[in-house]
TIDODO-592653 format. One record per residue: residue in one letter; residue number from 1; z, y, x of N, C-alpha, C, CB in turn. Coordinates in steps of 0.2 Angstrom, whole numbers, plus 5000, padded with zeros to 4 digits. Glycine has a CB too. Layout:
R r   k   nw   nv   nu  caw  cav  cau   cw   cv   cu  cbw  cbv  cbu
R a NUM    Z    Y    X    Z    Y    X    Z    Y    X    Z    Y    X
...
***
This chain:
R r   k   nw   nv   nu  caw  cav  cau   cw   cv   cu  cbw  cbv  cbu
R x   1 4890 4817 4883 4885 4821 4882 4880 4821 4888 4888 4828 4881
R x   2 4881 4818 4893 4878 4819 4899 4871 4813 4899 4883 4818 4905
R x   3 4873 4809 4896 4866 4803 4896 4865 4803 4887 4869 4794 4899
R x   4 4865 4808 4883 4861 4810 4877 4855 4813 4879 4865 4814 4874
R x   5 4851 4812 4876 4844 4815 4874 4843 4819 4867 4839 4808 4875
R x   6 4842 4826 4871 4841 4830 4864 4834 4829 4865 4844 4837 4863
R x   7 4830 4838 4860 4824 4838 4856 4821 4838 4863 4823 4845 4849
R x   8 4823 4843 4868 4820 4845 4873 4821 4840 4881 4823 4853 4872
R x   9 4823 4834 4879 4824 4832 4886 4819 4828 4888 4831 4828 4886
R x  10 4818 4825 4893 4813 4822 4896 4812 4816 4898 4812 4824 4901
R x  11 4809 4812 4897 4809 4804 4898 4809 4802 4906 4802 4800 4894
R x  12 4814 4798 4907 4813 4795 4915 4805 4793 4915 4819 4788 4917
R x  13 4803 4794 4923 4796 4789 4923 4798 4781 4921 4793 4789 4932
R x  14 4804 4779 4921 4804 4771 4918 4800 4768 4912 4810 4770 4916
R x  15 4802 4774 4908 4800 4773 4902 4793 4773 4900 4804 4776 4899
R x  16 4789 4777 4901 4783 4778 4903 4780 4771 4903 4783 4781 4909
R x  17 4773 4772 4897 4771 4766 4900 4765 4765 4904 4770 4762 4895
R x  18 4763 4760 4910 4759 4760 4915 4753 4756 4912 4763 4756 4922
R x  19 4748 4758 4915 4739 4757 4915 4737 4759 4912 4736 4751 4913
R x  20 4738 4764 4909 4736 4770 4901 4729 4769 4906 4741 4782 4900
R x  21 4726 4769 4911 4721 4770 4912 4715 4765 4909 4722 4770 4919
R x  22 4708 4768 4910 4701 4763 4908 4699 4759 4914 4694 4769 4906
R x  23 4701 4754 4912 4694 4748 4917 4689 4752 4920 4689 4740 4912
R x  24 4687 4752 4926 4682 4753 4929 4675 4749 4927 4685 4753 4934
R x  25 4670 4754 4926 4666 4753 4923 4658 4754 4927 4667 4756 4918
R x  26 4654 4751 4928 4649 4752 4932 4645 4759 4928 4644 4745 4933
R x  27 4644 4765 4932 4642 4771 4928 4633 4769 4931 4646 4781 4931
R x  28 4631 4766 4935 4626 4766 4935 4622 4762 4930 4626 4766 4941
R x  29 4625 4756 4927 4621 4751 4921 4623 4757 4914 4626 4742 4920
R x  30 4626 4761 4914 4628 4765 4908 4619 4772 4908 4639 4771 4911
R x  31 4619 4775 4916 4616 4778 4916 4607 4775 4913 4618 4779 4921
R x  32 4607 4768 4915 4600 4765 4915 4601 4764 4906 4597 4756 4921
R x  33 4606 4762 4904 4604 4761 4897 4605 4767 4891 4609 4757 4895
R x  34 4604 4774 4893 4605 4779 4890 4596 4782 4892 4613 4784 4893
R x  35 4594 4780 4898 4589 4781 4900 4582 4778 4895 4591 4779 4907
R x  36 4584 4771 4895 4578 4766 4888 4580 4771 4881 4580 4754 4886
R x  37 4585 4771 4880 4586 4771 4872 4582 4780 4872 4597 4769 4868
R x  38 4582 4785 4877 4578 4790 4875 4571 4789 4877 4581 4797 4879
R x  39 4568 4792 4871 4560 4792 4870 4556 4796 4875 4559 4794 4864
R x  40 4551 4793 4878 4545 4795 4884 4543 4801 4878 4538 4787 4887
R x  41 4541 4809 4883 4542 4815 4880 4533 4814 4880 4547 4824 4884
R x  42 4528 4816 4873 4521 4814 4872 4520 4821 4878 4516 4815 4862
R x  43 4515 4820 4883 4512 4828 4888 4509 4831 4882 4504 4826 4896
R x  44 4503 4829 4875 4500 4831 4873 4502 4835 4867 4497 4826 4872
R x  45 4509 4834 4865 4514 4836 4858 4513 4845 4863 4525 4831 4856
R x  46 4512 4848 4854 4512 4857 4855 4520 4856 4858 4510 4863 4846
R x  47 4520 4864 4864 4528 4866 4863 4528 4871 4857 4531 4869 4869
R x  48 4536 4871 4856 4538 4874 4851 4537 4882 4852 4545 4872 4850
R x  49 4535 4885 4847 4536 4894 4848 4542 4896 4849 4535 4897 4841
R x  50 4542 4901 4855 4547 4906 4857 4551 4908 4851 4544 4912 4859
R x  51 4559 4910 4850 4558 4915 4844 4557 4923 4846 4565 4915 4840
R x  52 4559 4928 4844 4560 4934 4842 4562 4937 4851 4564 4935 4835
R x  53 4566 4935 4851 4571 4934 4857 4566 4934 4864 4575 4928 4855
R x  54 4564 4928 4865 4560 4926 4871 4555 4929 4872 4557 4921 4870
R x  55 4553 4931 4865 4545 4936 4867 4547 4943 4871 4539 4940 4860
R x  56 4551 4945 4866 4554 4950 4869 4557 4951 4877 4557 4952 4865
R x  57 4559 4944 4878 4562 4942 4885 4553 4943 4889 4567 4932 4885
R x  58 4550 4939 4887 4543 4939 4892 4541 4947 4895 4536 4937 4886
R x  59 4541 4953 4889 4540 4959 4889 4544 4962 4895 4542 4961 4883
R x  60 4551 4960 4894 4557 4964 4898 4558 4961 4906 4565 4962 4893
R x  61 4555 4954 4905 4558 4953 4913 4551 4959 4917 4559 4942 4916
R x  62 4546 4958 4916 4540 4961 4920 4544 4969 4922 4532 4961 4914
R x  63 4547 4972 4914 4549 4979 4916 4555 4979 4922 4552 4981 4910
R x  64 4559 4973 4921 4566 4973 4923 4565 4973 4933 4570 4966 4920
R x  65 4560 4969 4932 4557 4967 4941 4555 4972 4945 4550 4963 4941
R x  66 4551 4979 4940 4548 4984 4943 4554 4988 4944 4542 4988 4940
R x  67 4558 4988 4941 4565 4993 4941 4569 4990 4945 4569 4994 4934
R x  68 4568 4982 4945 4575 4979 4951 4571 4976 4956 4580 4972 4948
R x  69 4566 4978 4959 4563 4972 4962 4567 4968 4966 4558 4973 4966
R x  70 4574 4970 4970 4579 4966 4974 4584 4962 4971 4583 4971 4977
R x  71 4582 4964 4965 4587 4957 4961 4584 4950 4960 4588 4959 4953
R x  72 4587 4946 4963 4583 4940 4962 4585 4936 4956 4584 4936 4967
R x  73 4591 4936 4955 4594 4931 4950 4589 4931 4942 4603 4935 4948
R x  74 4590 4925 4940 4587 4925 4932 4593 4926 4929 4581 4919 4929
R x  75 4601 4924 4931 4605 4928 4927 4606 4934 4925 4610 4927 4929
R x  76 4606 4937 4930 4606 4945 4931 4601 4948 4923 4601 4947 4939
R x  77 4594 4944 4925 4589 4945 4921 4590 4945 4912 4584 4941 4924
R x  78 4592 4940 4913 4594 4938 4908 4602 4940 4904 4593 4932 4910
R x  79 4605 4943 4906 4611 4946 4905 4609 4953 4900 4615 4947 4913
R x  80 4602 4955 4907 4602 4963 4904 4598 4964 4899 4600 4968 4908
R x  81 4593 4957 4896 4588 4957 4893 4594 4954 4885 4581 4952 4898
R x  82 4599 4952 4886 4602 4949 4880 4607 4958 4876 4608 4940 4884
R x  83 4610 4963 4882 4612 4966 4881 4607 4974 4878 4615 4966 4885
R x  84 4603 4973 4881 4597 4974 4877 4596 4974 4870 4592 4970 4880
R x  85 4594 4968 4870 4592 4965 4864 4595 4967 4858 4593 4959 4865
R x  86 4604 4966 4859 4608 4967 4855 4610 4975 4853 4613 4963 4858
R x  87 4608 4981 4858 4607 4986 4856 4601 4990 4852 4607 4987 4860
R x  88 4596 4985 4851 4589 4987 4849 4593 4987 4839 4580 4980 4852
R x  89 4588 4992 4838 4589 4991 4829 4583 4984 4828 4586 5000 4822
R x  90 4584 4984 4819 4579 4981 4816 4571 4982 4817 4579 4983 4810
R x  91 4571 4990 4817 4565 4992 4819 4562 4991 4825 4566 4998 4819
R x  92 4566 4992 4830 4565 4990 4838 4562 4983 4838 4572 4990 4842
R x  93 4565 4979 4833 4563 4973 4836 4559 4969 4830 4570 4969 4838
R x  94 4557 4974 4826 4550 4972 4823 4544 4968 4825 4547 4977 4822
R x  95 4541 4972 4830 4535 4969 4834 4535 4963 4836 4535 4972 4840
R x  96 4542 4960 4839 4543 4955 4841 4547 4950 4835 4547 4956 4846
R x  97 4548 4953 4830 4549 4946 4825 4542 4946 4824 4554 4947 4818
R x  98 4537 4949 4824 4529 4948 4821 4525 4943 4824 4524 4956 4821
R x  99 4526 4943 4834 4525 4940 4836 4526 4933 4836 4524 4943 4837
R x 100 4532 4932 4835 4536 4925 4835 4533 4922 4827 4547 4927 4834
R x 101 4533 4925 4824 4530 4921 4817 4522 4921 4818 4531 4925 4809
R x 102 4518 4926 4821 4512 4923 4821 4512 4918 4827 4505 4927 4822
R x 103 4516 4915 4832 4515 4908 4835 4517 4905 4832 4518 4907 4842
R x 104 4523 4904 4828 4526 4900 4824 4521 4897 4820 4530 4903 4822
R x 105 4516 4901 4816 4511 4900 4812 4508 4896 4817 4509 4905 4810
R x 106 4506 4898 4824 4501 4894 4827 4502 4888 4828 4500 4897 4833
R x 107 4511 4884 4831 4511 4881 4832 4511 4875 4826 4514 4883 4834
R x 108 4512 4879 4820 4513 4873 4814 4507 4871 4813 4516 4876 4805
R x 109 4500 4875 4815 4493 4872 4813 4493 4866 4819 4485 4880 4813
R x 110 4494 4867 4825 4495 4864 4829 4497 4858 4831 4496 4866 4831
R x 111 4505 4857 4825 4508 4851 4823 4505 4848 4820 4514 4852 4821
R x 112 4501 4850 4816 4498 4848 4809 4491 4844 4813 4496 4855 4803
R x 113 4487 4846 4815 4484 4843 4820 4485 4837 4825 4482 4847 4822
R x 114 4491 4839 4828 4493 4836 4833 4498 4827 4828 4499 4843 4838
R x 115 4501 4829 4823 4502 4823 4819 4499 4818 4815 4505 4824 4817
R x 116 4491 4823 4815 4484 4817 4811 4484 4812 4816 4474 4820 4809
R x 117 4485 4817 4823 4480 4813 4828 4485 4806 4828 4478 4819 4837
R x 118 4493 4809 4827 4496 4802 4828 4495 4798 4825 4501 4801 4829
R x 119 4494 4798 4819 4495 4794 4813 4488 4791 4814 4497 4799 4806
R x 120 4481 4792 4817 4476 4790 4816 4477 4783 4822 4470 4795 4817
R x 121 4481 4787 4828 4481 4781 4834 4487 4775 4831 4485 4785 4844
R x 122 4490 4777 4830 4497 4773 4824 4492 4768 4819 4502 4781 4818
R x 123 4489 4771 4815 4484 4766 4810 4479 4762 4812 4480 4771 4805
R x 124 4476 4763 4820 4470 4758 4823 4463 4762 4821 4470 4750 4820
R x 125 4464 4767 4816 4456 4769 4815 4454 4774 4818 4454 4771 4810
R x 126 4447 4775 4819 4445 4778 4823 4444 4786 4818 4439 4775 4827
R x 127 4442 4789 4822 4442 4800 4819 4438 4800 4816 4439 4807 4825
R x 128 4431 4794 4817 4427 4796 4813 4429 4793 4805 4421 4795 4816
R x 129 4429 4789 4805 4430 4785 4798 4435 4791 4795 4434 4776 4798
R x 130 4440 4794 4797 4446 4798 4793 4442 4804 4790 4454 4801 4798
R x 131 4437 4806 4798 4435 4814 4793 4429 4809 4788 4430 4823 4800
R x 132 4427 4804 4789 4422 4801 4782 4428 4804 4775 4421 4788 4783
R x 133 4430 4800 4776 4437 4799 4771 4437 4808 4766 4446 4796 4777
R x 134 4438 4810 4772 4440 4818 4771 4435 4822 4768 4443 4821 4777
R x 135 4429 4821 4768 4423 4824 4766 4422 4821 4760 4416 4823 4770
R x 136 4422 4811 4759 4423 4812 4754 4427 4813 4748 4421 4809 4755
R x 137 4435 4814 4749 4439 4816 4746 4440 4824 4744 4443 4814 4749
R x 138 4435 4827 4745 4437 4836 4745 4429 4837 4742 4440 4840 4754
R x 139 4423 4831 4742 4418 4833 4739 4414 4839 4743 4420 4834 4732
R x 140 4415 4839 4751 4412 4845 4751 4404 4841 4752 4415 4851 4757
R x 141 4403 4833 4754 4395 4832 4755 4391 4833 4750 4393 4826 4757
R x 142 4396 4831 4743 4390 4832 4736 4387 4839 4735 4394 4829 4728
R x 143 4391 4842 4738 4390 4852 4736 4384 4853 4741 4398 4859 4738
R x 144 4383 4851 4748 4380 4852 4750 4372 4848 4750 4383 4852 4753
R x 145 4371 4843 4746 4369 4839 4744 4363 4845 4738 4376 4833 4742
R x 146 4370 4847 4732 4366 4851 4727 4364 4857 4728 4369 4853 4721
R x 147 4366 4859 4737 4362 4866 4738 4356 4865 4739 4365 4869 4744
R x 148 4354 4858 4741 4348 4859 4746 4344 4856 4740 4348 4854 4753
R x 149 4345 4855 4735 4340 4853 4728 4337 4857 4725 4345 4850 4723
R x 150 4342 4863 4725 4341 4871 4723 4335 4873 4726 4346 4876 4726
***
């Protein structure tokens, strides 16, 4: 019974097998190739709208600063502005959903703009030929055209 192995016994290190480890690997050729394959960020692309949340962060830290001015931490800030947050009703945080959708709104007119402009540098044509295209497609020259006949 003494050299049995039950449910609970333990494997000598003999048995064990040796090199379980990973080949060393240069982290610095790993680094440069993770680096090409992510895409150069456009300066020109809108950022994205705050949500609900943020604005209301914008609001709170200014309050939080006059009430802490010795606090430095943006954890801190941020800790009290999430406990906050989570205490406010629906109602409380009305304002701030209102504002988060009219950026939101801002930003999508913004995207929308901001993706002709790619698609025109992308196609080789120039601005002017597209809004040609677009006056003529929506007919607004011929209308102006019948005003001035009037």
């Amino acid at each position: 019974m003494t050299g049995a192995r039950g449910k609970g016994a333990v494997k000598p290190a003999e048995d064990r097998k040796v090199g379980k480890r990973k080949a060393s690997v240069d982290r610095s050729s790993i680094r440069k190739a993770k680096k090409e394959k992510k895409a150069k960020k456009d300066p020109n692309k809108p950022k994205r709208p705050p949500s609900a949340f943020f604005v209301f962060l914008e609001e709170f830290r200014t309050t939080f600063k006059k009430e802490n001015p010795n606090v430095k931490a943006v954890s801190a800030v941020g800790k009290a502005a999430g406990e906050m947050w989570k205490s406010m009703s629906e109602e409380e945080k009305g304002p701030y959903e209102v504002k988060a959708q009219k950026r939101k709104a801002e930003y999508e007119k913004q995207m929308k703009d901001y993706n002709k402009k790619q698609e025109i540098s992308a196609n080789g044509r120039d601005a002017e030929e597209v809004n040609d295209e677009e006056n003529e497609g929506s007919g607004e020259e011929e209308e102006e055209e019948d005003e001035d006949e009037d």
